[in-house]
C-alpha positions, 0 to 999 in steps of 0.5 A: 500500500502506498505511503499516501495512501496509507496516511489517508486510510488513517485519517479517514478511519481515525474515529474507528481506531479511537473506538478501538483504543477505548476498550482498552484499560489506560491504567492496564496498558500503561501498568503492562509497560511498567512491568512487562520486562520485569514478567519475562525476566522473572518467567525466564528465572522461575518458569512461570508463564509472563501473562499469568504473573502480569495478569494477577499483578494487574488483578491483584494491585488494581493494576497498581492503584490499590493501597496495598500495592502503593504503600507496601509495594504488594502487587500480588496480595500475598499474605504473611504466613508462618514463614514470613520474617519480613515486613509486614502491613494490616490490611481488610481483606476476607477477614479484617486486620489481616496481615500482608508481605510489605516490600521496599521495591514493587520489584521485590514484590515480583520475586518473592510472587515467584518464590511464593509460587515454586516453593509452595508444594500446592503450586507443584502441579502447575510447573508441569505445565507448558508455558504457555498454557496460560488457561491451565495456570489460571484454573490451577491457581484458582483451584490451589487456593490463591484466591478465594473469589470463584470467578478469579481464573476466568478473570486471569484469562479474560485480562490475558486474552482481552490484552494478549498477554499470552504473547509475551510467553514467547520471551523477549522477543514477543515482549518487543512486539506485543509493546508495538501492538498493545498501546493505541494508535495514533489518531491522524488529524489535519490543520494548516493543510497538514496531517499530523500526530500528537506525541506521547510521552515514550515517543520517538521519531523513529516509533511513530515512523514505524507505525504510520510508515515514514523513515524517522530521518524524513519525519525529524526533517518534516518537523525541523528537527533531528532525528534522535530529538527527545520527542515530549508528550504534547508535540505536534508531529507533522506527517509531510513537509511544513508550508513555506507560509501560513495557509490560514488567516492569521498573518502574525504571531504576538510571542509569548512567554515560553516561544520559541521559533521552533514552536511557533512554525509548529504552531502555524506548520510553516517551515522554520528556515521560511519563518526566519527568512520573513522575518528577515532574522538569523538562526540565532535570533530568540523572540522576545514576549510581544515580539510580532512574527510573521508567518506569511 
């Protein structure tokens, strides 16, 4: 499909990928990128399935919203138990005033899970299974006792399958690709005549690249930047080459405090070699507040 086309194709059914972004949980996509490499890191230490450790870090924690996992670092809700010698929290859970592990790191929380499970003889069965047997873990820890609410191995699957967990249980390398599929797209809009995105916090010229089809090194030219530039959530993103002049009816800009030239041709999509040339201003040149530029 060609590049243009591509593009339109985009603009054209952005609604639709919107409404497809909607069913996704913010808070789960954001905690699944969190913690991700710490799932497969522990799946390849301790052989536990890396969808089935996310899935219940994302159930348990509230998918790290709860209390317990904010002041106890406690993502997966174990409690003390007689061998526990560590820190401990009093939390109402089955019963009131029950205790619960604290942690000095979520990440110590993620292993002391995995030791929970391989050193408890209950668990033993599960570690016969095949990794990826996502479904036989969730109803073997649900009929081993690690919750009491009876729906809670169909709740681990439907995470699992609603965020296509299960394809991180292929290693590092399906981690990579699954972070590339799991977060929404980018809508596409247009002004100025312009397509362009809006940048996420994380983005890169060479990920936006990747998703709309556009070599980085074409997209930091189209924007007057390089291409390593550290993108911030917010920035406009144009799609093609910035105008030689504002298309709108606008002929000047009064600068305020915190523009630059820079942000001012994003502003108006005009390119910044042009903003200077009309302005009859160098490359050095900083705008001053109540400074007037042209932008046609």
């Amino acid at each position: 499909m060609g590049r243009l086309r591509t593009l339109v194709l985009a603009l054209a059914f952005a609604v639709c990928g919107t409404m497809a972004a909607q069913r996704l949980n913010k808070d789960y996509v954001n905690y699944i990128k969190k913690w991700d490499k710490v799932a497969v890191e522990q799946m390849q230490k301790h052989k536990i399935p890396a969808s089935i450790t996310l899935a219940q870090g994302l159930l348990e924690s509230g998918a790290g919203k709860s209390q317990l996992a904010r002041v106890s670092n406690n993502h997966f809700g174990i409690k003390c138990g007689s061998a526990w010698r560590g820190k401990s929290v009093r939390h109402d859970d089955d019963a009131p005033d029950e205790c619960f592990r604290a942690y000095r790191s979520a990440v110590q929380s993620y292993e002391d899970h995995s030791k929970f499970l391989k050193e408890n003889k209950r668990y033993a069965s599960l570690f016969r299974l095949k990794m990826t047997d996502y479904r036989g873990w969730a109803k073997g820890l649900k009929k081993a006792g690690y919750a009491t609410n009876p729906s809670y191995a169909t709740l681990l699957i439907s995470i699992i399958e609603d965020y296509e967990l299960y394809k991180y249980d292929g290693g590092r390398k399906a981690r990579r690709a699954l972070r590339d599929e799991v977060l929404p797209p980018h809508d596409v809009f247009i002004a100025n005549g312009l397509l362009y995105v809006i940048a996420n916090d994380g983005d890169t010229f060479k990920s936006i690249g990747k998703e709309l089809g556009i070599r980085s090194k074409k997209l930091a030219s189209y924007n007057d930047l390089w291409r390593d530039y550290p993108l911030m959530d917010g920035d406009i993103v144009y799609l093609k080459r910035k105008n030689d002049a504002h298309p709108g009816t606008a002929n000047y800009h009064i600068v305020k405090d915190g523009d630059s030239m820079h942000s001012i041709s994003q502003t108006y999509g005009v390119r910044l070699k042009r903003l200077y040339k009309m302005n009859k201003v160098d490359e050095d040149y900083i705008p001053e507040v109540g400074d007037f530029i042209w932008v046609k």
